[in-house]
KEPA-14790 format. One record per residue (C-alpha): residue in three letters; x, y, z. Coordinates in Angstrom, 2 decimals. Example, Ala and Ser with C-alpha at 12.3 -4.5 7.8 and 13.67 -1.06 7.14 Angstrom:
2
+-----+---------+---------+---------+
! res !      c1 !      c2 !      c3 !
+-----+---------+---------+---------+
! Ala !   12.30 !   -4.50 !    7.80 !
! Ser !   13.67 !   -1.06 !    7.14 !
+-----+---------+---------+---------+
***
This chain:
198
+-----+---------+---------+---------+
! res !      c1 !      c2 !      c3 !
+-----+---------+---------+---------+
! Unk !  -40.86 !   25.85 !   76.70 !
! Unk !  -37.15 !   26.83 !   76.02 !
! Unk !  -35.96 !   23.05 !   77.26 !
! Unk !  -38.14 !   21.55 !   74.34 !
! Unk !  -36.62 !   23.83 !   71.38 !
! Unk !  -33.70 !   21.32 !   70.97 !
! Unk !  -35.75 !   18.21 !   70.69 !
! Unk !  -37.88 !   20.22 !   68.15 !
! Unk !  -35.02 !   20.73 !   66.39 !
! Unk !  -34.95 !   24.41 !   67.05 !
! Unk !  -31.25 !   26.50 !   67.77 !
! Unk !  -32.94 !   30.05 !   67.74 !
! Unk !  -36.19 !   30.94 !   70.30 !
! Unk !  -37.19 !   34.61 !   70.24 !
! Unk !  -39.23 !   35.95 !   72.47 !
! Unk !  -41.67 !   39.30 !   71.94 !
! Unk !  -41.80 !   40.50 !   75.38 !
! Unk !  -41.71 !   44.33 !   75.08 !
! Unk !  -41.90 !   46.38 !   72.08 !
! Unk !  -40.93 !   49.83 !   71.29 !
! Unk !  -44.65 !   50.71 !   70.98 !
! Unk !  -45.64 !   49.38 !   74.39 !
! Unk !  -43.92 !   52.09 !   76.21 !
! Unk !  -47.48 !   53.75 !   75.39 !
! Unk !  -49.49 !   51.61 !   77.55 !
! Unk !  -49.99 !   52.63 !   81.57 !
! Unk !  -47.16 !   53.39 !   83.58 !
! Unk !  -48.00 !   50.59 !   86.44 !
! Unk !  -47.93 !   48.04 !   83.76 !
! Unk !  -44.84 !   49.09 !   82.00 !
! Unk !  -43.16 !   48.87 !   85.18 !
! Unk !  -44.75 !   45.89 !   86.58 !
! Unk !  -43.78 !   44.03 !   82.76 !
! Unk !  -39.83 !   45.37 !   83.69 !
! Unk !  -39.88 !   43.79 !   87.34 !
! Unk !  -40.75 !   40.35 !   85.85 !
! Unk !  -38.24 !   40.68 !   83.21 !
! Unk !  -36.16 !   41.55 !   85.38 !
! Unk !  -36.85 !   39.03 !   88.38 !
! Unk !  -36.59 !   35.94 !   85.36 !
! Unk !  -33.28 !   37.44 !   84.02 !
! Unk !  -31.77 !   37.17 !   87.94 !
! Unk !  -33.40 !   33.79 !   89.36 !
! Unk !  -33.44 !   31.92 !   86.17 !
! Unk !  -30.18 !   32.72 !   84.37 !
! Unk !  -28.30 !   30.16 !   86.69 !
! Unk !  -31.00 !   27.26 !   85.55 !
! Unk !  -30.98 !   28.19 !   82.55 !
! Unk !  -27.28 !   27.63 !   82.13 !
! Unk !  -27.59 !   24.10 !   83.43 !
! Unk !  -30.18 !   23.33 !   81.03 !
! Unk !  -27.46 !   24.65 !   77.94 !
! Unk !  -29.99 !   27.77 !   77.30 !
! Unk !  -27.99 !   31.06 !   76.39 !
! Unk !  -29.99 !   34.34 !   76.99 !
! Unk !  -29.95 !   37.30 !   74.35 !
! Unk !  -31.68 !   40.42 !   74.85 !
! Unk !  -32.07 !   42.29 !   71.93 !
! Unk !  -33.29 !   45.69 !   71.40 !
! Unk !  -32.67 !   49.19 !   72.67 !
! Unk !  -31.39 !   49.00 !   75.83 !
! Unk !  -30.49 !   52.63 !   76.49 !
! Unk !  -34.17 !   53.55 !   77.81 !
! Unk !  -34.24 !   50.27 !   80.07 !
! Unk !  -33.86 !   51.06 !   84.17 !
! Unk !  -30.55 !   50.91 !   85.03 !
! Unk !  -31.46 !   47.53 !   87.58 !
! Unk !  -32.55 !   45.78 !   84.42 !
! Unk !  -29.78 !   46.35 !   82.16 !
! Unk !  -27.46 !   45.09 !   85.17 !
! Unk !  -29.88 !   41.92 !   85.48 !
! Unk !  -29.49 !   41.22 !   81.26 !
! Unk !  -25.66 !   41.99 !   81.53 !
! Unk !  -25.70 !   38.81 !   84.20 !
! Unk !  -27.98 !   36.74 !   82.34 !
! Unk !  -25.83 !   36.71 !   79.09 !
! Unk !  -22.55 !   36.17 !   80.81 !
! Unk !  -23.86 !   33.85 !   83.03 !
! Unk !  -25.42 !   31.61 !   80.06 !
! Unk !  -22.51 !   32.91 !   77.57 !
! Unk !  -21.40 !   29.18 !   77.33 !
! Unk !  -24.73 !   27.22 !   76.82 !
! Unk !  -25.14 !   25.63 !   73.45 !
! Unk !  -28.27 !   23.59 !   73.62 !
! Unk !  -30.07 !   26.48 !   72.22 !
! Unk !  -30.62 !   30.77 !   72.08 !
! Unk !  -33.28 !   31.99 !   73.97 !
! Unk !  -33.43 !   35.65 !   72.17 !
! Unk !  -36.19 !   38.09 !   74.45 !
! Unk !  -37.06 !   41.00 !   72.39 !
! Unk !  -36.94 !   44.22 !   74.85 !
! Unk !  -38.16 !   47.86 !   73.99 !
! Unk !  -37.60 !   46.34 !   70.42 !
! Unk !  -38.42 !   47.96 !   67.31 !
! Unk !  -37.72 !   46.21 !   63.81 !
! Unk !  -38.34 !   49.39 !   62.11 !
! Unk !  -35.85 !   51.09 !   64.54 !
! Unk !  -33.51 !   48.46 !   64.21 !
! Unk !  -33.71 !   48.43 !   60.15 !
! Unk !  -33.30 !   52.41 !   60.27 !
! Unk !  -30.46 !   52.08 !   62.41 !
! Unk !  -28.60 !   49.22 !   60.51 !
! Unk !  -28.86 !   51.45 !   57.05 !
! Unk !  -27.52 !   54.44 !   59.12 !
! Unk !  -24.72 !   52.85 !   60.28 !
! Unk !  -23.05 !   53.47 !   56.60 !
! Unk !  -22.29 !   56.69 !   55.52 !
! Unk !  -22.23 !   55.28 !   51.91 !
! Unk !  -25.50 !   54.38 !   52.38 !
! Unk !  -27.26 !   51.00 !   52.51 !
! Unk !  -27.42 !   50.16 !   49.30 !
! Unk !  -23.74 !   49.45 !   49.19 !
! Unk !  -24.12 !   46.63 !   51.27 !
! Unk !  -25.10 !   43.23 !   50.69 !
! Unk !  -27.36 !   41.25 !   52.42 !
! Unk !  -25.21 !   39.57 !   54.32 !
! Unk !  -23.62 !   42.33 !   55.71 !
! Unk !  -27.09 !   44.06 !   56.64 !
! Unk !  -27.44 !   40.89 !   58.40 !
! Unk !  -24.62 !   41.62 !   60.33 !
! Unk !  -25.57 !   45.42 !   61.06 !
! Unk !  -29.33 !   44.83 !   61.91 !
! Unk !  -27.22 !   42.18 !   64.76 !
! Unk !  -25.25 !   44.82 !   65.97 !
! Unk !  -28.31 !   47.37 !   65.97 !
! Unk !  -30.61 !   44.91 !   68.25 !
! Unk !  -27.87 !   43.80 !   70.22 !
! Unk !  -28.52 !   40.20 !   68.90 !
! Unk !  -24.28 !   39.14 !   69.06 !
! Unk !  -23.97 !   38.50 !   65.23 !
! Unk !  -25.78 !   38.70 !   62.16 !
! Unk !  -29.47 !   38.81 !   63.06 !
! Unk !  -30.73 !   35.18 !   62.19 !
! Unk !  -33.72 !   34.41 !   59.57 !
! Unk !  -37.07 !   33.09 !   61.47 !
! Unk !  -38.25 !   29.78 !   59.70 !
! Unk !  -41.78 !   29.70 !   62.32 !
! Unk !  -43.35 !   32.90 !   64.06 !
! Unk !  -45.83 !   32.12 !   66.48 !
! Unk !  -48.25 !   34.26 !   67.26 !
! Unk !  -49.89 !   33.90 !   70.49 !
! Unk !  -53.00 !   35.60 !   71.67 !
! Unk !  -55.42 !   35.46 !   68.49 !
! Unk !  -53.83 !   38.22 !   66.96 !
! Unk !  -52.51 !   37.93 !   63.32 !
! Unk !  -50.10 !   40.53 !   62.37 !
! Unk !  -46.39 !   40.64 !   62.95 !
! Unk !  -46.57 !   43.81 !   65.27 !
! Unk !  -43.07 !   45.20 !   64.26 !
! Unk !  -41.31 !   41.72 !   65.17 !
! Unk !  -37.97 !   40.80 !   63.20 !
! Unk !  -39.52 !   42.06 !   59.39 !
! Unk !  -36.17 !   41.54 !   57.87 !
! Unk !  -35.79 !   38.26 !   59.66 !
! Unk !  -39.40 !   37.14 !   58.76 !
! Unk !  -39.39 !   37.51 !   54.94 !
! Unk !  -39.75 !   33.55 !   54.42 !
! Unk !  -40.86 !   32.82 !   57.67 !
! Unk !  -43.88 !   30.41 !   58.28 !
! Unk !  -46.59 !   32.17 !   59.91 !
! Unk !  -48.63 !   30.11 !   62.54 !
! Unk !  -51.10 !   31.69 !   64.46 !
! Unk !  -52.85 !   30.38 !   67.99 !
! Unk !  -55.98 !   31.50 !   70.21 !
! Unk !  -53.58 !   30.40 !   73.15 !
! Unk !  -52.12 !   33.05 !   75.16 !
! Unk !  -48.80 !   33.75 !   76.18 !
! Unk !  -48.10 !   32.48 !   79.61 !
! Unk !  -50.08 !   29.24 !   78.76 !
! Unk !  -48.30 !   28.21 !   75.56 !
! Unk !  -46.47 !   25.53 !   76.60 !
! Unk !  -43.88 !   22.63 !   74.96 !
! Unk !  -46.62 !   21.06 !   73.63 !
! Unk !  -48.05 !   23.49 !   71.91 !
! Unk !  -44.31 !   24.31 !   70.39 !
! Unk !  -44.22 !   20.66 !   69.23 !
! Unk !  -47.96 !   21.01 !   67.74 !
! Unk !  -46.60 !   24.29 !   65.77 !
! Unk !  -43.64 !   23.19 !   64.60 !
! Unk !  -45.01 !   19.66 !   63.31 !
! Unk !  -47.49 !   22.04 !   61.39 !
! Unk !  -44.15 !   23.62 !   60.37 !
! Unk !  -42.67 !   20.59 !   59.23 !
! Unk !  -46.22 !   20.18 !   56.95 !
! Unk !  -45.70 !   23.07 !   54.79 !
! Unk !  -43.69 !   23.34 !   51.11 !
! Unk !  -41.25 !   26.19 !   51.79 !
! Unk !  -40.72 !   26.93 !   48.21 !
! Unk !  -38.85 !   30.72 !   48.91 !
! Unk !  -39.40 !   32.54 !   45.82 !
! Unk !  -38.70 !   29.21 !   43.76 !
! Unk !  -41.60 !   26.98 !   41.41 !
! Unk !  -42.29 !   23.95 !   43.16 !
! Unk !  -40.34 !   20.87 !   41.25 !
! Unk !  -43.33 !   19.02 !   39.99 !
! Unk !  -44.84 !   22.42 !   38.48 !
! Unk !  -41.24 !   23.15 !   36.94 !
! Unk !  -40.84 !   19.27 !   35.27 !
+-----+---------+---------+---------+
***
């Protein structure tokens, strides 16, 4: 699915693959879920570099096994120079944790900061490598509809488009199918639409 974003017309792909609340579920899974991260983050890092797809993990990374922060360390630098587009994978990720940590990182407090430079913060509190990037499209796999603690800053004007599709079978298609509903929509953000404003 990564290999399509370009021709969509999509830089930024984030991934929800673990979040801070899943550390709840069964053990077995838990660990199972960190052996496939960690598996794709060692045998696909090299393709994805040929294809021009940089891996970012962001999220907390300090209650990660040691073998899988080792495997993201190699992913990013091995994909450090790809350009064709980010694939971001959301890890033990939290965007209430990461909000709370990017106002704490002031001691003046975060309302002497602008935007922009929470931007920058919430980046450096999820790991992201830069200001943390607004979503235009979340896609929510699964049936579910509810953001489930995934990028809230990030989302405030995001499209919302929901599928009964589950993860592991939402393919390039399907990407195309969402973003041409996407492309359908009047993103206004906050503003009167033109002909209502004449």
């Amino acid at each position: 699915m990564a290999q399509a974003a370009p021709q969509l017309g999509i830089s930024i792909l984030t991934l929800y693959a673990l979040s801070a609340d899943n550390w709840q579920r069964p053990a077995e899974e838990v660990a199972t879920l960190m052996g496939l991260f960690e598996t794709f983050l060692r045998e696909d890092a090299g393709h994805c570099a040929a294809l021009g797809i940089r891996v970012r993990v962001i999220g907390r990374r300090e209650r990660l096994p040691a073998s899988l922060i080792a495997a993201i360390d190699y992913a990013e630098r091995c994909t450090a120079r790809a350009q064709n587009v980010t694939l971001r994978i959301a890890v033990d990720y939290s965007a209430r944790e990461a909000i709370v940590r990017a106002a704490c990182g002031s001691a003046s407090g975060p309302a002497a900061v602008t935007q922009q430079e929470f931007a920058l913060r919430l980046g450096e509190a999820t790991h992201a490598g830069g200001p943390s990037p607004d979503v235009d499209l979340l896609i929510r796999t699964g049936g579910e509809r509810r953001l489930s603690d995934f990028l809230l800053w990030e989302c405030a004007y995001a499209e919302l488009v929901f599928t009964p599709r589950m993860w592991p079978e939402f393919s390039g298609a399907d990407l195309s199918a969402a973003v041409r509903e996407y492309e359908a929509r009047d993103r206004r953000f906050g503003q009167v639409p033109e002909t209502a404003a004449g």
